[in-house]
BAFI-3210 file (N, C-alpha, C; in Angstrom, 3 decimals, decimal comma, padded with zeros to 6 digits):
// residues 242
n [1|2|3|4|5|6|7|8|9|10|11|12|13|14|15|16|17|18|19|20|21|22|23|24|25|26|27|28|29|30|31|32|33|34|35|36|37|38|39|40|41|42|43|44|45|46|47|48|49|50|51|52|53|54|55|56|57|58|59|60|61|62|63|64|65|66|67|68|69|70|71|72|73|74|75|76|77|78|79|80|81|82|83|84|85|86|87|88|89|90|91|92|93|94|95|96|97|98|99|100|101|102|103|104|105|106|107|108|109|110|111|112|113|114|115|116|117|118|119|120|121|122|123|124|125|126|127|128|129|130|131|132|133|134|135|136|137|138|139|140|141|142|143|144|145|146|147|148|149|150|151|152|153|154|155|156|157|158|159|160|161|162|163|164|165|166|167|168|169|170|171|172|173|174|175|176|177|178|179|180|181|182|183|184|185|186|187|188|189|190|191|192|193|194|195|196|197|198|199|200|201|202|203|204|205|206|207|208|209|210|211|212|213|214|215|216|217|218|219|220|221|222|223|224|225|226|227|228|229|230|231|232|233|234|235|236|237|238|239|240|241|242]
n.u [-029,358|-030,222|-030,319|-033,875|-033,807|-035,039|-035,248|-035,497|-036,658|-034,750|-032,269|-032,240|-031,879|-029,035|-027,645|-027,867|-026,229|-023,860|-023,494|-023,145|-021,064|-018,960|-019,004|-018,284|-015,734|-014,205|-012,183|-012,474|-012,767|-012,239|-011,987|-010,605|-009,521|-006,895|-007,484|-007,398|-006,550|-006,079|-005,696|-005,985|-005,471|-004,956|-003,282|-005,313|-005,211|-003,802|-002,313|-004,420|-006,631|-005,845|-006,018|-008,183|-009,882|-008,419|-008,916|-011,768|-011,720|-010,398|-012,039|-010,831|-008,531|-006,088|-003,276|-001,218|-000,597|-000,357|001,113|001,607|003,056|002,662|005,380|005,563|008,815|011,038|013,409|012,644|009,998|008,955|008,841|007,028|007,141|005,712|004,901|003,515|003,493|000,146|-003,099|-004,605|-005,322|-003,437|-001,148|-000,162|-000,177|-000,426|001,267|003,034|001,541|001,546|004,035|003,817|003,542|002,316|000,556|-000,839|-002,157|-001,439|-002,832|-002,714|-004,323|-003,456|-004,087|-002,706|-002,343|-000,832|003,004|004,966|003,789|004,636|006,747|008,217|006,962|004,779|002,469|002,051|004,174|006,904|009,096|011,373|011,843|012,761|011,144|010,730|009,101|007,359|004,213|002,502|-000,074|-001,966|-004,709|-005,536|-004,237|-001,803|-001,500|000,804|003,107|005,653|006,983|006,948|008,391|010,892|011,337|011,843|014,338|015,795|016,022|017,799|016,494|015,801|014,656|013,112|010,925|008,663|006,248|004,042|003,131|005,319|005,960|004,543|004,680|007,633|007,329|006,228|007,809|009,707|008,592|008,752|010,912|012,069|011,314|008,737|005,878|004,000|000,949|001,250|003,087|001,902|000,083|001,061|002,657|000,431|-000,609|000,786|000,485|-001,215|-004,139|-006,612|-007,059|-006,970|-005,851|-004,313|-001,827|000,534|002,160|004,132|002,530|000,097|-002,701|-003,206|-005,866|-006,991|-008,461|-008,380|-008,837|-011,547|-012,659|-012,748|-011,825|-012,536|-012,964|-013,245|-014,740|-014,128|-014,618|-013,263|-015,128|-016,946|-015,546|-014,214|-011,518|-010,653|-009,678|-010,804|-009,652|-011,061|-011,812|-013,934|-017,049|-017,190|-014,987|-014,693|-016,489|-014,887]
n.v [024,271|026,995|030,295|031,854|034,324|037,307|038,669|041,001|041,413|042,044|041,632|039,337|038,285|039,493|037,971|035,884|036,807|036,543|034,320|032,572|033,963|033,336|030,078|030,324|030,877|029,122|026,180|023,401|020,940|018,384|019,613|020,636|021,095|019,490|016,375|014,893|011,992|009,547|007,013|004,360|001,353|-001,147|-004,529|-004,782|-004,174|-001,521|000,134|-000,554|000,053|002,614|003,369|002,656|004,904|007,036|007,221|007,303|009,773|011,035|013,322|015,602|016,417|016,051|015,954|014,178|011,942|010,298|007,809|007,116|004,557|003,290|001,444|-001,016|-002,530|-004,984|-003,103|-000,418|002,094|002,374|004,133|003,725|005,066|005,943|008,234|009,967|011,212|012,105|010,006|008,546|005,659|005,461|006,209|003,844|000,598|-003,266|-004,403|-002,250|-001,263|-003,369|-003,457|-001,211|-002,180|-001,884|-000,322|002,062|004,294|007,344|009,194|011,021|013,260|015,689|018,710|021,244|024,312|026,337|025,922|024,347|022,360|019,329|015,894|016,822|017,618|016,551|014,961|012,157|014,895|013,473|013,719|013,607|013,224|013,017|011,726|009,531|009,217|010,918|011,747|013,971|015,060|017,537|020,415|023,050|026,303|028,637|031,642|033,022|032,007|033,012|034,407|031,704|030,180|031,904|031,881|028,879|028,516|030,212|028,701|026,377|024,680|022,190|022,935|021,336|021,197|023,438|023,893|025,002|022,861|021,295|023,082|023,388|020,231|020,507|022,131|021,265|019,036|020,641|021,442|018,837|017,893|020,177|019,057|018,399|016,114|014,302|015,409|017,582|018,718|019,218|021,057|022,977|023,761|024,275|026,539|028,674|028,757|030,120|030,580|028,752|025,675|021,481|019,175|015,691|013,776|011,516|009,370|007,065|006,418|007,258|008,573|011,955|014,668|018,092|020,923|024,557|027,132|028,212|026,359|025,646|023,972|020,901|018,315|014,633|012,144|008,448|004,960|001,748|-000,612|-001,842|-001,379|000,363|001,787|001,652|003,766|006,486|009,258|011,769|013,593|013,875|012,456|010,643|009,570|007,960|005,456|002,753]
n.w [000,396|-002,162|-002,305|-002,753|-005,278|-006,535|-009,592|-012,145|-015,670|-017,365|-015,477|-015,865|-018,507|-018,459|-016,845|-018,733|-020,544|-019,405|-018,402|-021,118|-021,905|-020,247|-020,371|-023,029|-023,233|-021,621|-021,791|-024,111|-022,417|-020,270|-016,919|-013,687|-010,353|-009,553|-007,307|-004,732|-002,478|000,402|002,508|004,996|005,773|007,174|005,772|003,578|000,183|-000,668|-002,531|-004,749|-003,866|-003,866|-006,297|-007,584|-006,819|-007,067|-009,511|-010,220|-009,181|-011,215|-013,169|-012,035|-012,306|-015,052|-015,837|-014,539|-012,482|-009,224|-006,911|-003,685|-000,799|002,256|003,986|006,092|007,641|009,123|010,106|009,456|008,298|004,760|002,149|-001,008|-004,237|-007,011|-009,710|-012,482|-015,905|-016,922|-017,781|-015,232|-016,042|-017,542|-016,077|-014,295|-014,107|-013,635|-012,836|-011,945|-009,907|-008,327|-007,470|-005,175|-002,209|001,087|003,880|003,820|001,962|-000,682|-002,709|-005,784|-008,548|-010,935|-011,484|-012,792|-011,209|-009,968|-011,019|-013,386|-015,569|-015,358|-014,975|-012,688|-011,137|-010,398|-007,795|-005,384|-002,841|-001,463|001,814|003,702|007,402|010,496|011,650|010,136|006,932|004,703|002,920|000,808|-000,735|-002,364|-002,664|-004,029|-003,535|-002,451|-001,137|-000,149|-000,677|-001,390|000,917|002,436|000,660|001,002|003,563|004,325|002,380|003,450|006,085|004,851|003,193|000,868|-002,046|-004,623|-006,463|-008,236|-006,852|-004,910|-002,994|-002,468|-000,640|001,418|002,320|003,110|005,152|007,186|007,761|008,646|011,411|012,782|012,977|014,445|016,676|016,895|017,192|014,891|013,875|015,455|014,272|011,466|012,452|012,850|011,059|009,142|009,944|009,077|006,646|003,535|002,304|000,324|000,294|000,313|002,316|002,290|004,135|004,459|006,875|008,775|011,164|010,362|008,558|007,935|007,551|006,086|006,005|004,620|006,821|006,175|004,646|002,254|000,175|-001,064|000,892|002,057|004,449|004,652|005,187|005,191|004,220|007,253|009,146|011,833|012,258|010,065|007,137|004,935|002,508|000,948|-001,868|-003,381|-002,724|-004,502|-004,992|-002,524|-003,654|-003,421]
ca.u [-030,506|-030,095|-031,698|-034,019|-034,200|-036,241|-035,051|-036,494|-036,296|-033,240|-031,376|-032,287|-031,157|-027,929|-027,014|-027,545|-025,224|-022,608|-023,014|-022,716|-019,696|-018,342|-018,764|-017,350|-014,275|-013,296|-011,351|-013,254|-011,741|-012,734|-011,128|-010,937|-009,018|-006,845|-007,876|-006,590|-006,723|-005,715|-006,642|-005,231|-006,535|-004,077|-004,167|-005,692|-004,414|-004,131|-002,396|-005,037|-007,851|-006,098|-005,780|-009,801|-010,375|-008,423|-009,794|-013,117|-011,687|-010,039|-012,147|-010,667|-007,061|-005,567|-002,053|-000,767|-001,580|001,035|000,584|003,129|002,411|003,805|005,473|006,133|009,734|012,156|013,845|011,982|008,919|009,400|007,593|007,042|006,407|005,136|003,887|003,782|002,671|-001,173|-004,071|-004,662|-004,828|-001,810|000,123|-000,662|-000,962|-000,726|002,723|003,282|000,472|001,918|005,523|003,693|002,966|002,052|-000,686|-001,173|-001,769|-001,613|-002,661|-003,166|-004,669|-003,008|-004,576|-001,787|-002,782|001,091|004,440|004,789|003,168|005,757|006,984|008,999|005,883|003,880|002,737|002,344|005,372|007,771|010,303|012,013|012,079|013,320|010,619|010,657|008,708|005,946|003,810|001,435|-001,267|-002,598|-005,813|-005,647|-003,554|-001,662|-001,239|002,149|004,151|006,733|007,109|007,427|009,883|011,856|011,674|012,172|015,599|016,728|016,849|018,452|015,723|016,568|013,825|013,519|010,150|008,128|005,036|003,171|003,105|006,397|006,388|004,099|005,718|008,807|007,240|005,495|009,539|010,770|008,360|008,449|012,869|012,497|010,518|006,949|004,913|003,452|-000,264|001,741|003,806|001,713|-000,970|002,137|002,821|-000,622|-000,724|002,237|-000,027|-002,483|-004,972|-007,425|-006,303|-007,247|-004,213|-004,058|-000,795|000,531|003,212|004,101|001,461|-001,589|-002,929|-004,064|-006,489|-007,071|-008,577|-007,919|-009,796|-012,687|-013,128|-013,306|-011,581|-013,923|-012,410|-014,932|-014,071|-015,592|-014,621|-013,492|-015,995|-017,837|-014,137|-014,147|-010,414|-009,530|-010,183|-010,907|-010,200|-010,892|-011,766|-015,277|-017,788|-016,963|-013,382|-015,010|-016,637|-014,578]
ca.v [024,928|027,824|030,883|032,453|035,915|038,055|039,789|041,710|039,786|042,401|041,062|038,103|038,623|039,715|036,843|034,558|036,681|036,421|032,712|032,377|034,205|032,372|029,103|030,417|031,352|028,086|025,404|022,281|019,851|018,276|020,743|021,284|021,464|018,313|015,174|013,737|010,389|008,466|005,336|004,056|000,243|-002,390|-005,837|-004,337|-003,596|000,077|000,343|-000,788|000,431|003,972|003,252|003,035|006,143|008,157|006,949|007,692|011,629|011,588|014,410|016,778|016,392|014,896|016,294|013,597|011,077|009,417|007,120|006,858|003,579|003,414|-000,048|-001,526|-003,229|-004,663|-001,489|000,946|002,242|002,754|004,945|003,378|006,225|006,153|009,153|009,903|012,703|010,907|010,127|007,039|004,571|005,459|005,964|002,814|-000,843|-003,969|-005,118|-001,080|-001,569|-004,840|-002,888|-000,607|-002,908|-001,040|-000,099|003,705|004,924|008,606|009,717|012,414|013,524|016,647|020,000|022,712|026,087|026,341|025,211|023,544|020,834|018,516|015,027|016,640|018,377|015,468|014,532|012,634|015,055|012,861|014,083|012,883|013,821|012,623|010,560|008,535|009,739|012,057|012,215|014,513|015,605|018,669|020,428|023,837|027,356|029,650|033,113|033,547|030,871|034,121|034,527|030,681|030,135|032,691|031,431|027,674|028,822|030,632|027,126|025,294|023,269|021,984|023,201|020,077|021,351|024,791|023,679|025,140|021,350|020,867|023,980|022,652|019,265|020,708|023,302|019,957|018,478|021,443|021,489|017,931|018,204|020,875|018,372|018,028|014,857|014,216|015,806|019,186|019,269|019,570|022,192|024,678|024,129|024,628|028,091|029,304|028,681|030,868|030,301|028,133|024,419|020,516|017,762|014,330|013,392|010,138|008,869|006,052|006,818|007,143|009,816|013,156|015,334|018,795|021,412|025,639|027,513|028,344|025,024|026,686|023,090|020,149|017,197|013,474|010,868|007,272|003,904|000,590|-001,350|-001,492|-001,073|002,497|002,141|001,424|004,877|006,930|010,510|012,092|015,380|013,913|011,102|009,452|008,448|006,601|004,169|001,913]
ca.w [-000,221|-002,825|-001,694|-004,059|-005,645|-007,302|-010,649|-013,404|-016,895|-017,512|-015,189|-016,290|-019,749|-018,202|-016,049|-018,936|-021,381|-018,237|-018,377|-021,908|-022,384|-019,440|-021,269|-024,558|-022,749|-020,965|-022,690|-024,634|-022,249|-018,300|-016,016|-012,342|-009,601|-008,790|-006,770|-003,335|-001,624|001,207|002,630|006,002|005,826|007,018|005,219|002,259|-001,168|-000,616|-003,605|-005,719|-003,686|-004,251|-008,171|-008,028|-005,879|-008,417|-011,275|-009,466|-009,155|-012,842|-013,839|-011,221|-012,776|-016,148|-016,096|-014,173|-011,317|-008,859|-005,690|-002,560|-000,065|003,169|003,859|007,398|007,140|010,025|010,469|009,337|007,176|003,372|001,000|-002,714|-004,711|-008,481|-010,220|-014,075|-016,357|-017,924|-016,663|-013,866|-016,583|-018,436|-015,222|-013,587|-014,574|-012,490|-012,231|-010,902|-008,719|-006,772|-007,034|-004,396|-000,814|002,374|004,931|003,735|000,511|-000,571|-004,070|-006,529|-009,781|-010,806|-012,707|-012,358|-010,890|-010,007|-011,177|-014,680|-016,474|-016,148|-014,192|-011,148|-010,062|-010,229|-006,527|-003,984|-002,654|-000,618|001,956|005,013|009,111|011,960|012,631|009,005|005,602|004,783|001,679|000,628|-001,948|-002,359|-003,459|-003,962|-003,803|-001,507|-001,826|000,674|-001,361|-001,854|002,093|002,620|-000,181|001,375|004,977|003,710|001,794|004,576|006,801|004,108|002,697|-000,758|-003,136|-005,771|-007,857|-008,082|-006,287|-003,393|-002,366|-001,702|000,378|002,666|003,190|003,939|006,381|007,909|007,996|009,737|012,564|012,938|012,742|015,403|017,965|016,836|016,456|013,640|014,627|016,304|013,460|010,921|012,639|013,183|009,607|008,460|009,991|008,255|005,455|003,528|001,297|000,339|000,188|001,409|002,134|002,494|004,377|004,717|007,595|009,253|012,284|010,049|007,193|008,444|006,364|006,621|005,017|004,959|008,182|005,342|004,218|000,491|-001,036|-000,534|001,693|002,615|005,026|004,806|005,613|004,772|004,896|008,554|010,078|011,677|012,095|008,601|007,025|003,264|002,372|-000,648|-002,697|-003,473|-002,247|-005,061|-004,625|-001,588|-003,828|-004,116]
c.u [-030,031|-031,133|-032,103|-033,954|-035,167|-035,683|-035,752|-035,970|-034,905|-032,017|-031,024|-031,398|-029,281|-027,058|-027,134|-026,588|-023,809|-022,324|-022,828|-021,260|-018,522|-018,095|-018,342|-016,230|-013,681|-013,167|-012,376|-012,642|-012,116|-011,652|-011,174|-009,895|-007,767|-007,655|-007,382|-007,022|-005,956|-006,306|-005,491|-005,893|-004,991|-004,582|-004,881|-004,718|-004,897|-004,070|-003,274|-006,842|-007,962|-005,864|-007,024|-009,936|-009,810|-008,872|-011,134|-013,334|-010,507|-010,343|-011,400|-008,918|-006,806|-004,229|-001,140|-001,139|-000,029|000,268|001,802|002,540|003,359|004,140|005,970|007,095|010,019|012,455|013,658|010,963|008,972|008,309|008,220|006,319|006,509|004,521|004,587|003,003|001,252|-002,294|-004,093|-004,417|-003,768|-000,774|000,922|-000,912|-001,073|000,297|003,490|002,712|001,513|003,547|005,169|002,740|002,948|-000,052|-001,933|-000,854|-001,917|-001,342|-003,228|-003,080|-004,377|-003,809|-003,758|-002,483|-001,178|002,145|004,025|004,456|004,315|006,161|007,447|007,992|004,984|003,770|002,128|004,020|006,218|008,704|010,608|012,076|012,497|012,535|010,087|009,896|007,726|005,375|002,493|000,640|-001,727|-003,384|-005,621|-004,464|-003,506|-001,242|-000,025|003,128|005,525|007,582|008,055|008,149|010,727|012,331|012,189|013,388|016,849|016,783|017,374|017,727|015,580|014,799|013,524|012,026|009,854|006,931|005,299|002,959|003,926|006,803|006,118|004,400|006,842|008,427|006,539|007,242|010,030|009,950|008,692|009,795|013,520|011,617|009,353|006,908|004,490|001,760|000,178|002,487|003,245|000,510|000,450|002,506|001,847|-000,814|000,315|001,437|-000,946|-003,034|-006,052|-006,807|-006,803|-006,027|-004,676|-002,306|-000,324|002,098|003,103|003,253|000,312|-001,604|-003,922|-004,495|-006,822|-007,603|-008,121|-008,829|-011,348|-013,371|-013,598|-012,836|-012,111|-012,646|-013,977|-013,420|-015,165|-014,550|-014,314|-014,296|-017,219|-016,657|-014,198|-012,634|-009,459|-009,958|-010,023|-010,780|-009,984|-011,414|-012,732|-015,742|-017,623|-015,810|-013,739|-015,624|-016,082|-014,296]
c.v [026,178|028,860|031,530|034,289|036,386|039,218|039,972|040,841|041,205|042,088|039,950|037,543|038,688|038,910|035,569|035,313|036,401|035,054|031,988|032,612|033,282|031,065|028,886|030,548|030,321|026,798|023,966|021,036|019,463|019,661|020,950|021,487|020,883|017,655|014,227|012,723|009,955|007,631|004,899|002,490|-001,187|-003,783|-005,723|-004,340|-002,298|000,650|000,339|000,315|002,545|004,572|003,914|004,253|007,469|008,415|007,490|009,336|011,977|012,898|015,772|017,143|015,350|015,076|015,543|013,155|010,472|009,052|006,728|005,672|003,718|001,968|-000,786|-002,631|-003,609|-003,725|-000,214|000,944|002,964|003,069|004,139|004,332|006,024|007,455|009,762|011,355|011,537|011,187|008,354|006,163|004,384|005,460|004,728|001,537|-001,596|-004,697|-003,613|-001,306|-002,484|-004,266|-001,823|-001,313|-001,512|-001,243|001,172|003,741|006,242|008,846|010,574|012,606|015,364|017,568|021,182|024,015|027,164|025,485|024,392|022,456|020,119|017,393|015,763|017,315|017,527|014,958|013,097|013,661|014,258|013,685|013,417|013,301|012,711|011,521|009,558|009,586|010,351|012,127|013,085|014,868|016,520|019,054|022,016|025,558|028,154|030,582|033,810|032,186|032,297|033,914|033,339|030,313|031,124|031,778|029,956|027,731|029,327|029,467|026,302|024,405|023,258|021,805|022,153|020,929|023,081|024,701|024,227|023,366|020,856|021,577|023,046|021,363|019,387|021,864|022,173|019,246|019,319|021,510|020,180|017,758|018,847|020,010|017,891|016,891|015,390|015,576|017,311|019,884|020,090|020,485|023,344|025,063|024,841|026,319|029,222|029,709|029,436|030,781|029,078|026,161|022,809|019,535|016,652|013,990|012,053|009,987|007,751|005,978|006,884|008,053|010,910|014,025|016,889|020,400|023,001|026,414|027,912|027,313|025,422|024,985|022,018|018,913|016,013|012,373|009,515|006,092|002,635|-000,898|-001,053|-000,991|000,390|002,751|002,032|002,836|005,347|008,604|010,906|013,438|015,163|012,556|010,054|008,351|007,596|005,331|003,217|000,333]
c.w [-000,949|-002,817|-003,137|-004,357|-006,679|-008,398|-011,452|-014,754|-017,514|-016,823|-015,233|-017,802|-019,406|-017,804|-017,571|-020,274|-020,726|-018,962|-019,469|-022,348|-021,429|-020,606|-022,289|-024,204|-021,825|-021,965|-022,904|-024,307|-020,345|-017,680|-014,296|-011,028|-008,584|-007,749|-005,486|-002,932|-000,671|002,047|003,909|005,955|005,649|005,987|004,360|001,346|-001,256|-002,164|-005,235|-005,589|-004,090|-005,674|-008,330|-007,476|-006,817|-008,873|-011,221|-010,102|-010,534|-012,992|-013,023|-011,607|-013,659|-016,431|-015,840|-013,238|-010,584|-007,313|-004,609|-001,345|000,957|003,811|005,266|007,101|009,315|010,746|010,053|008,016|005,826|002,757|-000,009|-003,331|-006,361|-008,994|-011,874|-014,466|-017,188|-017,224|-016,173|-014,815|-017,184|-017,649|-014,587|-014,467|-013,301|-011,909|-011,370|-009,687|-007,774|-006,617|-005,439|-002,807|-000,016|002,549|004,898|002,398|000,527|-002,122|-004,536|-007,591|-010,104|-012,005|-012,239|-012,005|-010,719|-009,731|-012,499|-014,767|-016,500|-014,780|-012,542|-010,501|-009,726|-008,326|-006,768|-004,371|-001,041|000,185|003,356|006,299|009,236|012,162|010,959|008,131|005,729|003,147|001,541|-000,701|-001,525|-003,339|-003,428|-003,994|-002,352|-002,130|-000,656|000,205|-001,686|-000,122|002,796|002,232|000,334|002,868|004,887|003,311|002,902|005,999|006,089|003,511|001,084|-001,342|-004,083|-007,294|-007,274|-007,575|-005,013|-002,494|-001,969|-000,676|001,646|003,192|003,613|005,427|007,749|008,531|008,879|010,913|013,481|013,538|013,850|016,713|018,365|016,413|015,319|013,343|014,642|014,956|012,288|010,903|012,486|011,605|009,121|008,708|009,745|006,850|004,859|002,566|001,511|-000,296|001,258|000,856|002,901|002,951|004,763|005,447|008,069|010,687|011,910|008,982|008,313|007,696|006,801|005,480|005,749|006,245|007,569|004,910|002,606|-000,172|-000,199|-000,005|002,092|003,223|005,374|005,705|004,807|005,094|006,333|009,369|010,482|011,818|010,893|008,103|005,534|003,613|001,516|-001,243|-002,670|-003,440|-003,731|-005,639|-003,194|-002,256|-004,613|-003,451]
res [x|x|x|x|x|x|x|x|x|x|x|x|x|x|x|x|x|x|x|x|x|x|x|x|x|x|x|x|x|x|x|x|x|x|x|x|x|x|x|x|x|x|x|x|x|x|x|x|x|x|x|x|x|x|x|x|x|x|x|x|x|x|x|x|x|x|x|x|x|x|x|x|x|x|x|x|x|x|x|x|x|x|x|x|x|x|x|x|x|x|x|x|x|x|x|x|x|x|x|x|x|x|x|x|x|x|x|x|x|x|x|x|x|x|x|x|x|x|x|x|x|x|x|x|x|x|x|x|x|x|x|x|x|x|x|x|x|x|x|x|x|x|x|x|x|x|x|x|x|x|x|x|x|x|x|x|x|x|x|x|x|x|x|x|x|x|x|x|x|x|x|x|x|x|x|x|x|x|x|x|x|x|x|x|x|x|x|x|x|x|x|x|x|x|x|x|x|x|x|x|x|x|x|x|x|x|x|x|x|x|x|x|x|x|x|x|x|x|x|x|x|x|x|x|x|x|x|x|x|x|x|x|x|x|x|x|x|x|x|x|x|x]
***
């Protein structure tokens, strides 16, 4: 509900030269905030189902889009990771698509806030533990990315892009490296963390979602189908319909 108020027609006047100039001063082009997804749904086509769920949350990022699947093998569980500079349809066709099998998808529509416009920032960000792969998507901004890049450098952890997104999967790697489950690992991470921000993580154990202690960046969880153990999570109710 939107509470109401009570102004005089000068402040009325005022608020709508605000909101004009506002609107003259932002760019003639969608805009917002990137786009997350993941999808835990065995026996599905994750990969496809997390094509649509993008495409869904397009408008929230056009800089680039990429999708990581997690693949139950023999001897162990393999990430297939795709991600391009475009938007969903340009990244993505259908012979990519079926290049990416698995159980877990984890994808993302990118709008930079930080680190350059350019492929190696593109998520999901991939990296490796102890206990097999990790991908993540991210929605949002920290404001101790100085702190963490410091503390991160000083254990040896190899830097690859300039994203706040790779921080946090490697700060997810090092708890995980030093003895944490998956679950433990990535709360100890999270409070390393500061700002306002929601993630989609994807391992071989399941996808865990999570947003900042404010809940300032929007997170939804649905369903496949009637299944309550197959599972959806996304930036906005309408990367669930798909």
């Amino acid at each position: 509900m939107i509470p109401k108020h009570s102004v005089t027609s000068d402040n009325n006047l005022h608020q709508a030269h605000l909101q004009s100039s506002d609107l003259e001063s932002r760019p003639d082009k969608p805009e917002e905030a990137c786009g997350v997804f993941g999808i835990y749904a065995p026996a599905e086509d994750v990969a496809k189902l997390t094509y649509f769920g993008l495409y869904a949350l397009q408008h929230r990022g056009q800089e680039s889009a990429g999708i990581a699947t997690f693949e139950e093998t023999d001897e162990c569980t393999k990430v297939h990771l795709h991600k391009d500079m475009g938007l969903v349809s340009q990244v993505f066709n259908e012979a990519i698509l079926e290049d990416l099998p698995g159980y877990i998808g984890i994808g993302h529509t990118r709008y930079s806030t930080t680190g350059s416009s350019r492929r190696a920032n593109a998520q999901p960000a991939v990296v490796q533990t102890r206990l097999g792969p990790l991908a993540l998507a991210h929605n949002g901004n920290l404001v101790n990315t100085v702190q963490l890049r410091k503390e991160l450098l000083q254990n040896n952890c190899n830097l690859l892009t300039t994203t706040d997104s790779e921080m946090i999967a490697l700060a997810i790697a090092e708890e995980v490296n030093a003895g944490a489950d998956w679950l433990d690992g990535a709360v100890k991470a999270f409070h390393r963390c500061t700002g306002a921000f929601s993630l989609v993580i994807g391992t071989p154990a399941g996808v865990i979602g999570t947003r900042d202690p404010n809940g300032i960046r929007p997170l939804v969880i649905g369903t496949v189908g009637e299944n309550p153990l197959r599972y959806v999570l996304a930036s906005e109710t309408c990367g669930l319909d798909i």
